[in-house]
RODO-2510 file (C-alpha; in nm, 4 decimals, decimal comma):
residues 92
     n   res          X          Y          Z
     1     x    11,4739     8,9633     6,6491
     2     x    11,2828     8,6290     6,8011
     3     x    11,6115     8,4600     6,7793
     4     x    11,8462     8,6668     6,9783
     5     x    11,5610     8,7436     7,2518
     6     x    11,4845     8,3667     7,2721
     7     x    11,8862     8,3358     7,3391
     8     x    11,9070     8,5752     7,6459
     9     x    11,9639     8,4506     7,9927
    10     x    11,6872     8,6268     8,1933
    11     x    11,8012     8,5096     8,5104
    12     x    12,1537     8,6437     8,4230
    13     x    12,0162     8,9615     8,3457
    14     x    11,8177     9,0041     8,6481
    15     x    12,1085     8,9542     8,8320
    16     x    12,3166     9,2062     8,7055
    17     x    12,0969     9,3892     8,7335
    18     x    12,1013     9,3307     9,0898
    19     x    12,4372     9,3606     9,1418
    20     x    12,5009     9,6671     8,8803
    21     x    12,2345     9,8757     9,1191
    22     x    12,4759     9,7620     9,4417
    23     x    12,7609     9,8626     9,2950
    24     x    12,6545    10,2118     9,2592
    25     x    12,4766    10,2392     9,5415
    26     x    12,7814    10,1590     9,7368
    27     x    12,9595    10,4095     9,5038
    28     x    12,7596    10,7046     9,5253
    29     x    12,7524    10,6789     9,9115
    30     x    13,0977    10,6095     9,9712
    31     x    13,0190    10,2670    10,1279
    32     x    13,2199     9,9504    10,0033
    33     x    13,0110     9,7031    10,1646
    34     x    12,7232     9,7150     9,9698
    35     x    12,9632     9,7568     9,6873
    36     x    13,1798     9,4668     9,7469
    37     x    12,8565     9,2157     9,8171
    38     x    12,7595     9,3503     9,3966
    39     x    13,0589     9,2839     9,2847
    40     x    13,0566     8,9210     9,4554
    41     x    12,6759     8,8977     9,3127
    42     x    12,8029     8,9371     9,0063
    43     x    13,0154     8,6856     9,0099
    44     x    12,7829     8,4848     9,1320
    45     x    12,5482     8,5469     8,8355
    46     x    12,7920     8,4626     8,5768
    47     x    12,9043     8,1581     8,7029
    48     x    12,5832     8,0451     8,8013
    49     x    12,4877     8,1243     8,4237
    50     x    12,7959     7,9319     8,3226
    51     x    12,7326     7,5832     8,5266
    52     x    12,3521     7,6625     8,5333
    53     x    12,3340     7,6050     8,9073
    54     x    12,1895     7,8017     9,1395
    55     x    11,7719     7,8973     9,2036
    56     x    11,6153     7,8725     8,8806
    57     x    11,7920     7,6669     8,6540
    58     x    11,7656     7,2628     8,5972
    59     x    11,4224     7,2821     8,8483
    60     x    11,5852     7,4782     9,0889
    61     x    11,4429     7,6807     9,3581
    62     x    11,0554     7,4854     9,4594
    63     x    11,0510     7,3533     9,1444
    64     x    11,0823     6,9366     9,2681
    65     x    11,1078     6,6420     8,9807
    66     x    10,9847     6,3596     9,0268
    67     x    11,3267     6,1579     9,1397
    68     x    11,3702     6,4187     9,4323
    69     x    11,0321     6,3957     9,5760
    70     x    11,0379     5,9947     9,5372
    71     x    11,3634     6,0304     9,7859
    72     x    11,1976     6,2687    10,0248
    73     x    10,8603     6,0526    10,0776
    74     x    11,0717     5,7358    10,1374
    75     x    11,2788     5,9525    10,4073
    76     x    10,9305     6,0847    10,5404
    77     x    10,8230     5,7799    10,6003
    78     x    11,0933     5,6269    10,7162
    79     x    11,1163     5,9514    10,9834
    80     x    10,7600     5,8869    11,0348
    81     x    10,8613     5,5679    11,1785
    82     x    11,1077     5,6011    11,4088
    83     x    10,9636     5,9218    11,6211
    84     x    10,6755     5,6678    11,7157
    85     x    10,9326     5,5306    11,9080
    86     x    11,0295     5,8175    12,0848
    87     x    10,8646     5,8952    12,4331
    88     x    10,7884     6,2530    12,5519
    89     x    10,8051     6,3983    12,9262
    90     x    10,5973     6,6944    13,0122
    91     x    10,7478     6,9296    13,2141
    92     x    10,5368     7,1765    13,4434
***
């Protein structure tokens, strides 16, 4: 029982779930938009599931590492450095 419910993609799951509910929302109201946007969440979810890409997966989604926020404080800085050069006019 542990096993198989250590196996299941959550994420995957929430998503169909996401997209099931759209689907027949859109049916039940005669409305294809919100049934068409499902049906391309869906496939969204499984390929996402596939690849593991997308919010939540391989530190996804606010979730930095450590070589991402290393890149971001050099470009901060560097940023940081060149607006000082930058002069401002205030207009009234």
């Amino acid at each position: 029982m542990q096993n198989w419910y250590r196996k299941i993609d959550w994420r995957l799951v929430m998503r169909l779930i996401m997209a099931s509910s759209m689907i027949i929302v859109g049916y039940q109201s005669n409305d294809y938009i919100p049934a068409v946007f499902g049906l391309g969440f869906a496939v969204y979810a499984i390929i996402g599931a596939k690849y593991k890409i997308g919010c939540g997966y391989n530190g996804a989604c606010g979730y930095p590492s450590q070589l991402s926020s290393k890149a971001t404080l050099g470009n901060i800085q560097s940023e940081a450095l060149q607006s000082e050069n930058i002069e401002f006019t205030e207009i009234k």
